[in-house]
Structures are given as C-alpha cells and as structure tokens.
C-alpha positions as CSV (number, residue, x, y, z in Angstrom):
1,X,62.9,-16.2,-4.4
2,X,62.6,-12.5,-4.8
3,X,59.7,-13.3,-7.3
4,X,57.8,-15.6,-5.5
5,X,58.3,-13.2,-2.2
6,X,56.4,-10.4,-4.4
7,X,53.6,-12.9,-5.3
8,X,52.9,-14.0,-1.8
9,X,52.3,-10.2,-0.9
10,X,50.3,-9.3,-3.7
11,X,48.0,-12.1,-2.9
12,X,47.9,-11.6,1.1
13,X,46.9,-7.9,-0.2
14,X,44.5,-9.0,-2.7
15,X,42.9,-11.5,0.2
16,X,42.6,-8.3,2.7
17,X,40.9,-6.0,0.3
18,X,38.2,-8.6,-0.9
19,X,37.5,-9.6,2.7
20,X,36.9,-5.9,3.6
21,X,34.2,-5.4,0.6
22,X,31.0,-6.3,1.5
23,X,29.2,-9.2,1.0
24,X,26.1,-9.3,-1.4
25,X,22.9,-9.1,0.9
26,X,19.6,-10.8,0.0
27,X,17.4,-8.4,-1.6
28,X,14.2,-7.3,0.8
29,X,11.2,-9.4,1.1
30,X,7.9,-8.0,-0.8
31,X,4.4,-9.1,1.0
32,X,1.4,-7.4,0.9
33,X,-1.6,-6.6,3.3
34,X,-5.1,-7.8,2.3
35,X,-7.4,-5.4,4.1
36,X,-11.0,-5.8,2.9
37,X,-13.3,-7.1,5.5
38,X,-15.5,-8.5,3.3
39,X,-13.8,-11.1,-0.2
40,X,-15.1,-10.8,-3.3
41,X,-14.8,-12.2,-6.6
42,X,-12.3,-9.8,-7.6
43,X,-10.2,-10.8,-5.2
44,X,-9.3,-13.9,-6.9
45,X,-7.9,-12.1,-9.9
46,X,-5.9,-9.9,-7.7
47,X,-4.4,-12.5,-5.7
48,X,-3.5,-14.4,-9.1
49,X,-1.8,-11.1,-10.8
50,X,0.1,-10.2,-7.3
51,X,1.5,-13.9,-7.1
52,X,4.4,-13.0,-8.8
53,X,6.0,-9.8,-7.0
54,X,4.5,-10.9,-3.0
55,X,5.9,-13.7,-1.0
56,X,3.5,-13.4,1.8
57,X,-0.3,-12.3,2.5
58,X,-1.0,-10.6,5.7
59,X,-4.6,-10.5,6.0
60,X,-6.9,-8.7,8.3
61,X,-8.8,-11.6,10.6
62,X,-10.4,-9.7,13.5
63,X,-11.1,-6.7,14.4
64,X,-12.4,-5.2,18.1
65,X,-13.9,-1.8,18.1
66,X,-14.3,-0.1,21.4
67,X,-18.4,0.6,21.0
68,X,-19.0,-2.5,18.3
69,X,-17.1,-5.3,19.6
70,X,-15.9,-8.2,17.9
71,X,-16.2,-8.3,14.3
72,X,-14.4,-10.9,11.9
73,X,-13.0,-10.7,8.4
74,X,-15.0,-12.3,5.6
75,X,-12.7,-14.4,3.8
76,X,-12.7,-16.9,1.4
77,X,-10.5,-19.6,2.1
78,X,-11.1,-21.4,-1.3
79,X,-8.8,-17.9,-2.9
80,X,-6.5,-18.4,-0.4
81,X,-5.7,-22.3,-0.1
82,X,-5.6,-21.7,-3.9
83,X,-3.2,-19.3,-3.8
84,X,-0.8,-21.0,-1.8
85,X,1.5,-18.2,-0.4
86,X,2.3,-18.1,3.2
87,X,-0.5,-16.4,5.4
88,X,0.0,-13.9,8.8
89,X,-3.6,-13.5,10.3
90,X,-3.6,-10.2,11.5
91,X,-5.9,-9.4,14.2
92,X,-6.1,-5.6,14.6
93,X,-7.5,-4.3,18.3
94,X,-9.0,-0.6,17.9
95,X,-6.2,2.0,19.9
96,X,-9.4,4.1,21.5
97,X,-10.1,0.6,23.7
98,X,-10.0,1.5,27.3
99,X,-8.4,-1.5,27.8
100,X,-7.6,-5.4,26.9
101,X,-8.7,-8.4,28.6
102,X,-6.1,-10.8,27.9
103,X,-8.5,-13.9,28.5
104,X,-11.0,-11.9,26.1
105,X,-8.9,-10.7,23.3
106,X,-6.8,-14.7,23.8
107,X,-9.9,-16.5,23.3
108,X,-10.9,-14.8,19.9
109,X,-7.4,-15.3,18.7
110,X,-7.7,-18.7,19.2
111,X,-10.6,-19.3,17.9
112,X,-9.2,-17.5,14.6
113,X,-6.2,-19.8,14.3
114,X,-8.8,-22.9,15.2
115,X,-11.5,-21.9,12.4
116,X,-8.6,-21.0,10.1
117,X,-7.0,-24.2,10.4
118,X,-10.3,-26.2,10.0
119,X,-10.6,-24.6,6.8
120,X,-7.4,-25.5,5.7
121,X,-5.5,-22.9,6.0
122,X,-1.8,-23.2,7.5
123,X,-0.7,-20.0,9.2
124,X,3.0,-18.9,9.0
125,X,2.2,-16.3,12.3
126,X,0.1,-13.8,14.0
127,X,0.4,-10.4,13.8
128,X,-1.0,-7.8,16.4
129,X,-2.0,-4.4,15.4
130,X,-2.9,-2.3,18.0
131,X,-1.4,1.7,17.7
132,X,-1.4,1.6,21.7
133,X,-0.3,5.0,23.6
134,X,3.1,5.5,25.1
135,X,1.3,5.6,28.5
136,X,0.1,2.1,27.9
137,X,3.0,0.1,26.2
138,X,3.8,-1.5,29.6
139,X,0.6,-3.3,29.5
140,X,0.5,-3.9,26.2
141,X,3.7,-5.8,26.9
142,X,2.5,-7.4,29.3
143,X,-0.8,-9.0,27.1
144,X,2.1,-10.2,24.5
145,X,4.1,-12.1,27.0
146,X,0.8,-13.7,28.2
147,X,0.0,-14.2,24.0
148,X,3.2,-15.7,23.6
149,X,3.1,-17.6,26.4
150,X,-0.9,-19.4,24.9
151,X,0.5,-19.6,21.2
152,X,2.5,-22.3,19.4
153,X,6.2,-21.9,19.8
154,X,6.1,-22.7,16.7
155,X,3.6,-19.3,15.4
156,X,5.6,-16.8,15.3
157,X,4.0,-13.1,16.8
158,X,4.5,-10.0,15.2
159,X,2.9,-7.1,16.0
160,X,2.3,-3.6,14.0
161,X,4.7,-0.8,15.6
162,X,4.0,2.7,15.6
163,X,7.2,5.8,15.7
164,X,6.0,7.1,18.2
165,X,7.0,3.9,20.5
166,X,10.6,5.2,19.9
167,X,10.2,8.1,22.4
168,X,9.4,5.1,25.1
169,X,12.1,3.8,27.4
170,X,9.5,0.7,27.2
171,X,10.3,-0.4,23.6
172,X,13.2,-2.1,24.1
173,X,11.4,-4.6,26.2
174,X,8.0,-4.6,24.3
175,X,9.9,-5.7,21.3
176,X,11.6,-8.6,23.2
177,X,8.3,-10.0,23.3
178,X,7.7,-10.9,19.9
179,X,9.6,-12.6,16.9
180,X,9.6,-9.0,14.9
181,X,7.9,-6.0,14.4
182,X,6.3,-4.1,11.5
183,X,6.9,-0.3,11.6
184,X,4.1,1.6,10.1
185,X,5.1,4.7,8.3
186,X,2.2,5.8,6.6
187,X,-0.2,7.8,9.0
188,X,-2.6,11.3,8.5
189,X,-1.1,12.8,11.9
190,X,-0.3,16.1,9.4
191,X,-2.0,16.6,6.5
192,X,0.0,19.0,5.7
193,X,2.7,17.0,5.8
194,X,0.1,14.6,3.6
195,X,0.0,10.6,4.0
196,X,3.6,9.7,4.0
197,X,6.5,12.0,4.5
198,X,10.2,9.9,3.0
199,X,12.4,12.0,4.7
200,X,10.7,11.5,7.9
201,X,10.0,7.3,7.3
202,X,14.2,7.2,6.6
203,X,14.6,8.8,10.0
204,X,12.4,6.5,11.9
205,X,13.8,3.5,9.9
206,X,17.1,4.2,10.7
207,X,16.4,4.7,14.9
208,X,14.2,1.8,14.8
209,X,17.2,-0.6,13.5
210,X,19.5,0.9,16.2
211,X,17.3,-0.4,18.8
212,X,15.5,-3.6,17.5
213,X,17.6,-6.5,17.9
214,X,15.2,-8.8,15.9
215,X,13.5,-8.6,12.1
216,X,11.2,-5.9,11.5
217,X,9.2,-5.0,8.3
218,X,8.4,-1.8,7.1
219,X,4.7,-0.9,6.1
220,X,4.7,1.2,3.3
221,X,1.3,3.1,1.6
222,X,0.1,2.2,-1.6
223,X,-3.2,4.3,-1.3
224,X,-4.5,7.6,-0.4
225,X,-7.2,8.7,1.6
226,X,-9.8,11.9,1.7
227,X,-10.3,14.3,4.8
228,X,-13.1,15.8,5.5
229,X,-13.7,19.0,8.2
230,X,-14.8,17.4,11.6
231,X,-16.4,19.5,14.2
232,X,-13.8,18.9,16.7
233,X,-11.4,20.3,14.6
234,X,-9.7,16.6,13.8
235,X,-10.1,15.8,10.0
236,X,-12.4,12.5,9.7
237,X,-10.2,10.2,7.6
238,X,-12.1,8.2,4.4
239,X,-10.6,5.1,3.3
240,X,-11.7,2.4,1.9
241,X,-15.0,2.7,2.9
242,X,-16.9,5.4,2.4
243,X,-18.2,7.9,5.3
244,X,-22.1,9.1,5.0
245,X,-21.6,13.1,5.5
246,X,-21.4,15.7,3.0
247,X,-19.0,18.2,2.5
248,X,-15.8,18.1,0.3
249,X,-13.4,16.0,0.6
250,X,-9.4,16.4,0.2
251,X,-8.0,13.9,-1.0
252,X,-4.3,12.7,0.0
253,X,-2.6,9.9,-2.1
254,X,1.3,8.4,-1.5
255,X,3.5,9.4,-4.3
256,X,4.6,6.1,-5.9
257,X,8.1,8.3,-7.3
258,X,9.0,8.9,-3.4
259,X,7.9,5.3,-2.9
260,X,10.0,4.0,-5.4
261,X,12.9,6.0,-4.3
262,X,13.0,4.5,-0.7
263,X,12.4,1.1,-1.9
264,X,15.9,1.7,-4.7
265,X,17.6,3.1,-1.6
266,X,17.0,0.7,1.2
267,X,17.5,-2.2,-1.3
268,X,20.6,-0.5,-1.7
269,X,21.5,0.2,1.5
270,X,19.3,-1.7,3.8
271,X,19.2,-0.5,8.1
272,X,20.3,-3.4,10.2
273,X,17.7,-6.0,10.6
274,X,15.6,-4.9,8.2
275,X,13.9,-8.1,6.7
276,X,11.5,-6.4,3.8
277,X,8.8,-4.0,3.2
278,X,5.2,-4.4,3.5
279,X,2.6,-3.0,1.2
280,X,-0.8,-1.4,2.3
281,X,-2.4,-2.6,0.3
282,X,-3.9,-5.1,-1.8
283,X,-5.6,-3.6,-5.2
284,X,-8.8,-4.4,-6.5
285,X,-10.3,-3.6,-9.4
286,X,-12.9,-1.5,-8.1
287,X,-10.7,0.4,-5.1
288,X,-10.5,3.8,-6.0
289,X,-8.1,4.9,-3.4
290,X,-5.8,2.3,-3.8
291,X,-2.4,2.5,-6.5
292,X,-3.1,0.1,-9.2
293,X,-1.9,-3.1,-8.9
294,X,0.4,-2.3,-12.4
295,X,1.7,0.9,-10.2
296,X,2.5,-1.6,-7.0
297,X,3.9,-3.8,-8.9
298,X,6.2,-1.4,-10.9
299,X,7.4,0.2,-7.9
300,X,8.3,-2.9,-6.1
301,X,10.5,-4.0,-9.1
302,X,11.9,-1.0,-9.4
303,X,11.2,-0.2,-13.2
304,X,11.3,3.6,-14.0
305,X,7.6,4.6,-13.8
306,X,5.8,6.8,-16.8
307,X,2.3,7.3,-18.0
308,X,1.3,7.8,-20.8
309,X,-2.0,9.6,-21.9
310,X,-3.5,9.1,-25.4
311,X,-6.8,9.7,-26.8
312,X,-8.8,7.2,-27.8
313,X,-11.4,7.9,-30.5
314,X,-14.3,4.8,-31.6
315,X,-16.2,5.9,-34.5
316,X,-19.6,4.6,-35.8
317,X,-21.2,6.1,-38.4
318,X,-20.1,9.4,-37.3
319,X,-20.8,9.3,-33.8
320,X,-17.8,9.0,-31.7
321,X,-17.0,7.6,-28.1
322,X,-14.0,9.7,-26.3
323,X,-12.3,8.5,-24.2
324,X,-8.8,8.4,-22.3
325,X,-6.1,5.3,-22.6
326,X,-3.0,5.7,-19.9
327,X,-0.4,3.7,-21.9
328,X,1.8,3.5,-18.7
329,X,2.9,2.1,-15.5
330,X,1.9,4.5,-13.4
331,X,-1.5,5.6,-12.5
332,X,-2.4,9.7,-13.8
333,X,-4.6,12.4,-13.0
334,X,-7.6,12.7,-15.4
335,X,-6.0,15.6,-17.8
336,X,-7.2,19.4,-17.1
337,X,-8.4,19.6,-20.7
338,X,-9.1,17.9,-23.8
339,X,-9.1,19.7,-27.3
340,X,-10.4,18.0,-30.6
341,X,-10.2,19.6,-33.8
342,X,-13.3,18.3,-35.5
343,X,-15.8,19.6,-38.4
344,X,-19.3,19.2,-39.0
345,X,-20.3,18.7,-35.6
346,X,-24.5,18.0,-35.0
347,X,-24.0,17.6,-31.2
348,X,-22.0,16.2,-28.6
349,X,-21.6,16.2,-24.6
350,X,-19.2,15.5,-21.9
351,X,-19.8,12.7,-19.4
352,X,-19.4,12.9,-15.7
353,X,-16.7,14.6,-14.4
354,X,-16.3,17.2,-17.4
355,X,-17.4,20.0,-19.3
356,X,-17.8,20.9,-22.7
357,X,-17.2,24.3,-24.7
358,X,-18.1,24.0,-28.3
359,X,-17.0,26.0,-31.1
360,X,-17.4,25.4,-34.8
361,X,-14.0,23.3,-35.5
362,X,-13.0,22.7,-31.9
363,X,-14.8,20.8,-28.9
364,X,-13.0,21.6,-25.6
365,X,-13.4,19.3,-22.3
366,X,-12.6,20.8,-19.6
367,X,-12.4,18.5,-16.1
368,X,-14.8,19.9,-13.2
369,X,-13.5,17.2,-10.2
370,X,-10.3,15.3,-9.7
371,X,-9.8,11.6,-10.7
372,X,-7.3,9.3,-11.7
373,X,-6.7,6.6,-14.5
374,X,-5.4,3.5,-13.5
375,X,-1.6,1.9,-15.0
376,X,-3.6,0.6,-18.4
377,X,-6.8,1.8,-18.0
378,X,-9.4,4.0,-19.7
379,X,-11.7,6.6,-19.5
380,X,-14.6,7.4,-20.7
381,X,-14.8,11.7,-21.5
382,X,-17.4,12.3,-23.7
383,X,-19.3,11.9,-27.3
384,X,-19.8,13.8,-30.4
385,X,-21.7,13.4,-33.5
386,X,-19.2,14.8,-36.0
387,X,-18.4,14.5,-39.9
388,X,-14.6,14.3,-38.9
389,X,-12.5,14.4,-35.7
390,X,-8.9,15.1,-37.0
391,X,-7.1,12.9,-33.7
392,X,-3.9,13.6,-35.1
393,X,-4.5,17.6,-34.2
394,X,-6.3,17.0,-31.4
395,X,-4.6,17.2,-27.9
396,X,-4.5,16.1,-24.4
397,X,-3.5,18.7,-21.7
398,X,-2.3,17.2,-18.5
C-alpha cells in the first residue's frame, strides 16, 4: 500500500510540474510588403522565389498625397492570381493631409476592393496606413469606425501604427476599431540613431502588447535609404525612387545581424499578441536599396548569415575580366581594395566605381564610392591585358 502511496505522489508531482511548463507556441507568421507603384516583369520572379518563406502579400493599392491627389498602384493581377497567397490591399493616406473626408477617402476604397475583385483577386483585408499626429488620432478614430462600419464584416481592417501613438491616452480606443494593428519600427526620425534602432523597436514592442488586446504585426526594414541636406534643415529621405537634386547623399541601410537577432529572440520569446512580423520590403532584382531577397530570406529562417568574397578572374587570350563573386547569404560592401599579382601586363583599367594603381607585378584597385554585392551576385571591377594573373596570390581586402 506503502508502494503504490509513493507512486500516486510521484505522478500528481510529475502532473503539476508539466502543467506549469509552457506550452509550445506557433512560430510567428512571415508576410511581406510589395511597395512598387508601378509591376514589372521582374516582379514575377520575385514573387515565385519569395513563395516559400511569406504567407501573405500586403500590397500598396492607393495612395493620396496632400498636393497630387489620388493616385493608384499599377498592379498586375495576372502575378498575383498566379501566385495565389493571401492579399491585404493597403491603401496608404499621406500624414501632411489637412484632413480626411470620410465619404472621399470611402469611395476610393471601395472602388479598390470593387476593381480588385473584378479582376479576380480575393482580398483577405484592408490595411490603412496613415502616420496621423497624436493631436488627430481622435478623428482618425473616428473615419475607422465609419470604415468599419461601410466594409464587409467579413474584411478584416488593419491599419499601420506608429510608436508614437503610445504616448496617446486615445490608443486604446483607436485600436478597438480595427481587427489588428501593424507597428512600424523602421523610421529616419534620427539619423543618428540610423534607420532602425533594436533596442528601441524591443521597447516599443513590448508597451505595445501591454496595451493592444487584439493581433498586431510588426514591420520590420529590409532596406536602407540615402539623406540628403535639405534647406530647412530636415534631411530629404531617398527611397526607392530616386530624388532629382545634387548633392551627396548618406546612405542608411538596416543591419540584417540586428534583424536577425530580434526575429531569433521574439520567436523565442514572443510579446503577448504578437501574431508575426512584417517585411518592408519586397526585393527586386534591380532595387538597389533593398536587402537581397537571398538576405530576406536568410534572416527570416534564421540561418547564421556570412558572405563570402572571392575573385573571379575570366581569361581570353590574355585579356582578363575582374570581377567580384559574394559566395554568401548575406549582401557585402564592395571591398576597399583589390590586389592582383600579375606579370607582363600591356594595359588594363578599373571600371566604375574604382581606381587603379599599377605597378610592374601588381595592379591595385582601390574603391572611390560605396556599393554593395548582393547574397550571390557579382561584380564587375576591372580588366587587364596580362601574360599571367597569379589569382592564388592575389587578394581581396574588405
């Protein structure tokens, strides 16, 4: 009796202490914004390699500019009813507008969701981005309830949620008026403090799920921008598309390693309704400011990220292309300098971007701007016409 007295309370214990681990939570949804207001055919390929790692495509719809107007995305619903994944049309309304006029800004997005849909295209939501002031979150809540109140009960509304909203007695009640939120990290308010600050995002993450009561999303960078001095004192911010004024520019790019760190820890560990992380966004092969879509993709997984810079020689008949290979899974600076032991050199010369020093057995490159070399791509450096190039001595300095 004894015996059996023993077993009971070694189970009963055993019982307690697994009920008081935690459960195993569903690892964080991955989706991605597609941001290009006008499709091309390299969208397609990107969509197709992106399938994979993304559950969801937020893509930018409409836009309303406070001297333009209206002006709508230029899709291509062929790429996307292809594709297949669920679709948020996001309709983003310009923070410097004086105001909104619900029946205005209503109309347009219904006329989205109707066109949409008589394309074929089946929308899982609607997401609102507009980085309204604390001073006018009152009547911002005000247009959503009237949204809400026009849309589908079946459409769920999201909108794009800004840190500063946490200073607001008015958030609490703004975010009762939508099915979840999307807090958007990423922001030039500092550039000292550069495009994306972790420590700071893993304090706002953490306030935002102590006062949320519904799923939110985070929006995280995968892309950098360039600054450039603005009379007013305010940098002018270049993005993806490119701003007609001279001067230099500084560029600013999100550090996939402190990317990849919050994404390990808040799989990890994740804030109370937390439902994912968003990625801003979409790579295509010509976006220059945008992480590689190798990069993205390594960082949402998790994979340790490396690159790896070789030179790459092509010889015919003693002339030789130089060039760069990053053998990695993470995008790199073009390297400071290039040194090639070589012999019997006629002539050579460095293409854009470099400069070269020649001496009798050594042709130096030496990089005059900054650039980078995508996850897996290649650069082009330069070309000599040499009796030898000896790659085995020759180096690449990062």
């Amino acid at each position: 009796m004894y015996f059996f007295l023993r077993l009971l309370v070694l189970f009963t214990a055993l019982t307690l202490l697994n009920g008081c681990e935690r459960q195993d939570v569903p690892p964080l949804d991955q989706q991605l914004y597609v941001w290009q207001r006008q499709w091309t055919r390299d969208h397609d390929a990107a969509l197709t390699d992106s399938r994979a790692d993304f559950s969801t495509l937020r893509v930018l719809a409409l836009q309303a500019f406070p001297q333009k107007g209206w002006n709508r995305a230029r899709i291509d619903p062929v790429m996307l009813k292809r594709d297949g994944r669920p679709l948020i049309a996001v309709i983003r309304l310009d923070g410097q507008l004086k105001s909104l006029n619900q029946d205005e800004v209503t109309m347009q997005i219904q006329q989205v969701i109707i066109d949409w849909q008589a394309q074929g295209l089946s929308l899982a939501g609607v997401e609102i981005d507009h980085d309204a002031g604390n001073a006018r979150l009152s009547t911002y809540r005000e247009f959503l309830t009237h949204l809400r109140a026009v849309l589908p009960a079946s459409l769920p509304l999201s909108i794009t949620a800004l840190p500063a909203w946490l200073d607001s007695s008015e958030l609490p009640a703004l975010l009762s008026t939508v099915d979840s939120s999307v807090l958007q990290v990423h922001a030039v308010s500092d550039p000292r403090r550069g495009l994306f600050d972790p420590d700071q995002a893993r304090q706002w993450v953490k306030s935002w799920s102590r006062i949320t009561t519904k799923p939110f999303y985070l929006a995280l960078p995968a892309y950098g921008v360039a600054l450039l001095d603005n009379d007013n004192g305010a940098p002018l911010v270049e993005s993806e598309i490119r701003i007609e004024r001279d001067g230099k520019r500084r560029e600013l790019l999100a550090d996939p390693q402190q990317l990849s760190q919050l994404g390990t820890e808040l799989r990890a560990d994740p804030p109370a309704h937390l439902a994912g992380l968003i990625w801003f966004r979409l790579p295509l092969a010509n976006d220059r400011r945008a992480w590689s879509l190798t990069t993205l993709r390594a960082v949402v997984r998790g994979d340790v990220l490396r690159s790896n810079l070789t030179l790459k020689l092509s010889a015919q008949q003693g002339l030789y292309d130089i060039g760069i290979l990053n053998e990695g899974n993470l995008d790199n600076a073009w390297p400071e300098r290039l040194t090639l032991v070589a012999q019997g050199c006629e002539g050579a010369d460095a293409l854009a971007g470099y400069a070269l020093q020649q001496a009798p057995d050594l042709l130096t490159f030496t990089r005059l701007r900054e650039g980078r070399i995508a996850a897996g791509g290649q650069r082009a450096i330069g070309w000599a016409r040499c009796a030898k190039i000896d790659q085995g001595e020759s180096n690449v300095h990062p």
